[in-house]
N, C-alpha and C positions, 0 to 999 in steps of 0.2 A: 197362683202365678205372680201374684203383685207383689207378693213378696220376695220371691227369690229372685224378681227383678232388681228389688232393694236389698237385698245382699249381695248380688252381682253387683250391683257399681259403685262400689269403692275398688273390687280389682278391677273392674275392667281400663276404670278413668286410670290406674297405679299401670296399669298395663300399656295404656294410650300413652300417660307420662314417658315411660320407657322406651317403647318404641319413637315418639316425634325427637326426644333428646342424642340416641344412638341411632337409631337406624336399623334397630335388631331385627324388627319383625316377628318380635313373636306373637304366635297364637293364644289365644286363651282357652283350655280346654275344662276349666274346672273352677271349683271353689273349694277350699278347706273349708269343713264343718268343724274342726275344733281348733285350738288355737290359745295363747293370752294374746299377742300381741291383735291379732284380728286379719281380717282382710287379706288372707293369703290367696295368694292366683297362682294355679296349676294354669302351666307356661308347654307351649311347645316352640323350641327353637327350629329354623330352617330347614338346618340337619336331622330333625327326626330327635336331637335330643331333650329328654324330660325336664322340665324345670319348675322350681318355685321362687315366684316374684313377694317378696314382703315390704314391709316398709320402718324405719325406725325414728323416731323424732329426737328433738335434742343431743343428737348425734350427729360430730364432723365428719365429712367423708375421709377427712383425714385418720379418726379414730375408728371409721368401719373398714378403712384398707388395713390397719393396724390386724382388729381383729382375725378380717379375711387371712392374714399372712400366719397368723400364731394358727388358726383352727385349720392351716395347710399341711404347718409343722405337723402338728396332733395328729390330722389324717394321716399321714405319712408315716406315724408310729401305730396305726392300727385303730385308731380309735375311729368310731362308726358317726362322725363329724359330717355335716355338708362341705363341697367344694364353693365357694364363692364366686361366681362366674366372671359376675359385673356389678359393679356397682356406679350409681347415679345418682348426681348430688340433685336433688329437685328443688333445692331453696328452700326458705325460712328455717331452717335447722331439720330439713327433711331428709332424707337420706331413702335409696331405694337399693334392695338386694337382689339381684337374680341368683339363686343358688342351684344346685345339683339336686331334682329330687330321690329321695333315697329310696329304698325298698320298705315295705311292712306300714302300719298304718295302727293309728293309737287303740291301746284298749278299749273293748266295747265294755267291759265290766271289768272294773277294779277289787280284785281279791288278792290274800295273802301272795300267792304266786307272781301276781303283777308287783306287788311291793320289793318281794326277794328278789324277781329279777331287777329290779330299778335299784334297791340298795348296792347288790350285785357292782349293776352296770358304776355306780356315782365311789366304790371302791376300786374302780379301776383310773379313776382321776388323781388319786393320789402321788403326792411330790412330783407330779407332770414339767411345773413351770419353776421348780428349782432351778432349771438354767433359764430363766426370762424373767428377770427383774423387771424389766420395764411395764411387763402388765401388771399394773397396782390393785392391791389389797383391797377390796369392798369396804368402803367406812361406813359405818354406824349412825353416825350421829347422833349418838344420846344425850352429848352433854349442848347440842345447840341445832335446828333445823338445818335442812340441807342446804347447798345454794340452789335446787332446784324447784323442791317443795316446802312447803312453811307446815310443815309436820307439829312443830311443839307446839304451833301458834292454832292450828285445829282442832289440837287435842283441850289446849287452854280457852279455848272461848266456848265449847260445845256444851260441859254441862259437868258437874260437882263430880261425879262418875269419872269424865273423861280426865278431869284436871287431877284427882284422887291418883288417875293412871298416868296420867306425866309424873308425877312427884316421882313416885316409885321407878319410874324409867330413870329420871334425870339420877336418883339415888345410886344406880346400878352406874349408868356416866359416870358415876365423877366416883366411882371407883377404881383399882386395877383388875383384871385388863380391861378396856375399856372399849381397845377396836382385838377385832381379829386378826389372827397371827398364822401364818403356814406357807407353803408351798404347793398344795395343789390347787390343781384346777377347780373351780366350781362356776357352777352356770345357778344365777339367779333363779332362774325361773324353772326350775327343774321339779315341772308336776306332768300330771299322764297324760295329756294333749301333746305334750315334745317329748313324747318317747316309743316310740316305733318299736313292732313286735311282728312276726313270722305267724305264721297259721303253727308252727309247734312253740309259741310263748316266748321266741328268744327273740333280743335287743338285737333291730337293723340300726337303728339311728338314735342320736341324743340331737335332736333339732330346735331352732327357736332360739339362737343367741343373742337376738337383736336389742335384748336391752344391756349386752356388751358382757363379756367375757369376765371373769373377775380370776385373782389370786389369795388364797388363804386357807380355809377349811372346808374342805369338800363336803361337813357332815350340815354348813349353814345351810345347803340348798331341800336338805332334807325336810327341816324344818318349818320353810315353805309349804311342802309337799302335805306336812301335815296339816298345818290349818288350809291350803286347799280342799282337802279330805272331808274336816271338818266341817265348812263351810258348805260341801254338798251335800252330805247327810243330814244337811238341814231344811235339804229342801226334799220335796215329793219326788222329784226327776230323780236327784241327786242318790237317793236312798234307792232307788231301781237299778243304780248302773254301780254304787260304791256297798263293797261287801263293809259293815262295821268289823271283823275279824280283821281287816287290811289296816286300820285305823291301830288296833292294838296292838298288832305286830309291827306297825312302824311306833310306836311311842316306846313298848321293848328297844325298839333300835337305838332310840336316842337316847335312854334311859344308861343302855349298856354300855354306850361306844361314848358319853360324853359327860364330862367332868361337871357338876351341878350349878359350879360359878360359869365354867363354859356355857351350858344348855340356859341358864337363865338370862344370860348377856345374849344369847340370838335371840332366844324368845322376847326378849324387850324389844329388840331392833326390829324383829315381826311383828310386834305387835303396835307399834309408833309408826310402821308402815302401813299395814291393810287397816289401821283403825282410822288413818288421816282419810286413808281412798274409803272407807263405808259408813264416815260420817258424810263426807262430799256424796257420795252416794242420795244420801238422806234417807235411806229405808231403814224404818228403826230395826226389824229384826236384825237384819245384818250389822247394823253398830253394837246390839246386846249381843250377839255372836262375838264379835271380835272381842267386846268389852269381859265377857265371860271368859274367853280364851286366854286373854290377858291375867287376868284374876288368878286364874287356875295354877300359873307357874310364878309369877309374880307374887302374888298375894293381895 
């Protein structure tokens, strides 16, 4: 009980926030068990309508109206998108989302079939935002840390390993191409927690944009997916709930669908990403994981 007490209140206090700021009144009828960003609250509105409350940091509410408006566009061409109901700026670069919850509910076991349909679903993003220039292309940052994480500066102070793996990232930077290039839609974070399924396996929703919308190559988000994948076949839990056959049938995918200088310029960018978050981390497995993963396509 003491625990799902303390899993409750991060929404319920994100729910309190909401309602003293508007006046909405929503209810609190739940918590998401899966998630990246965390702390989602199943919302009921006045009206009887379904909702979920999330939250995204380092984001203006000026850039989460941005995105609310494109992922309106999107729904309106068919794609299985949230509506963005309200949004709340809460201060220090907090931002709060009340969205539309959708139908269907994430895989409970990750097999070949989950993967098809999610390749499936991440091929229908393609050349989406050819007319919206304005939502800009996910940079990389290989050839120097972001301005929001000190990425090269994690990878350089942690250990002969890690720095061995900067060199070879920055090598891949400071060649061409160096950022990605395209016109579709791609969602960052596109692993099986934000992707919703029917009792007959089919894609209700692609949910969880909150760490913000991107433009370029729809096949970057895949690659996520896979060191996701990875990452839980490495645990006990993770190998209960992820088939290894899903694993090999998405590394086919990126193998077939992307050019070698392409696939090794994301995988760098994945790997200067979750290696900076699983040294901060501090669990070593998890840094030889990532350090491995990196190895593997890198060298």
């Amino acid at each position: 009980m003491a625990g799902e007490e303390s899993r409750e209140a991060g929404p319920r206090n994100l729910v309190a926030a909401v309602n003293a700021r508007t006046g909405s009144r929503l209810d609190l009828v739940g918590v998401a068990e899966h998630g990246e960003t965390g702390g989602a609250a199943y919302v009921r509105w006045p009206d009887g309508r379904a909702g979920v409350v999330t939250h995204v940091f380092d984001r203006s509410i000026e850039q989460a109206r941005h995105d609310a408006e494109v992922l309106a566009l999107l729904r309106s061409r068919g794609l299985p998108v949230p509506r963005h109901d309200l949004l709340v700026d809460l201060g220090g670069g907090a931002v709060a989302v009340v969205q539309e919850r959708l139908p269907g509910s994430p895989a409970k076991r990750t097999d070949r079939a989950v993967i098809e349909a999610m390749v499936t679903m991440n091929e229908r993003f393609a050349g989406l935002l050819a007319d919206r220039p304005d939502v800009p292309i996910r940079p990389l940052h290989l050839r120097e840390s972001g301005p929001v994480f000190p990425r090269h500066e994690t990878l350089a102070e942690h250990s002969d390993r890690s720095r061995r793996m900067l060199r070879l990232i920055r090598e891949i930077g400071s060649g061409e191409p160096h950022e990605m290039v395209g016109d579709d839609l791609v969602h960052v974070d596109f692993t099986v927690p934000n992707v919703l399924f029917d009792d007959a396996g089919q894609v209700t929703g692609v949910v969880d944009w909150n760490l913000g919308l991107a433009r370029g190559d729809r096949r970057f988000g895949l690659i996520k997916l896979y060191f996701d994948l990875t990452w839980a076949l490495a645990t006990e839990e993770g190998r209960r709930n992820v088939d290894p056959a899903a694993l090999d049938r998405l590394n086919d995918v990126l193998e077939e669908s992307l050019e070698p200088d392409v696939l090794r310029l994301y995988w760098a960018h994945w790997t200067l990403y979750q290696l900076h978050w699983a040294i901060r981390s501090g669990e070593a497995y998890v840094i030889d994981l990532h350090l491995h993963l990196g190895e593997s396509r890198l060298g």
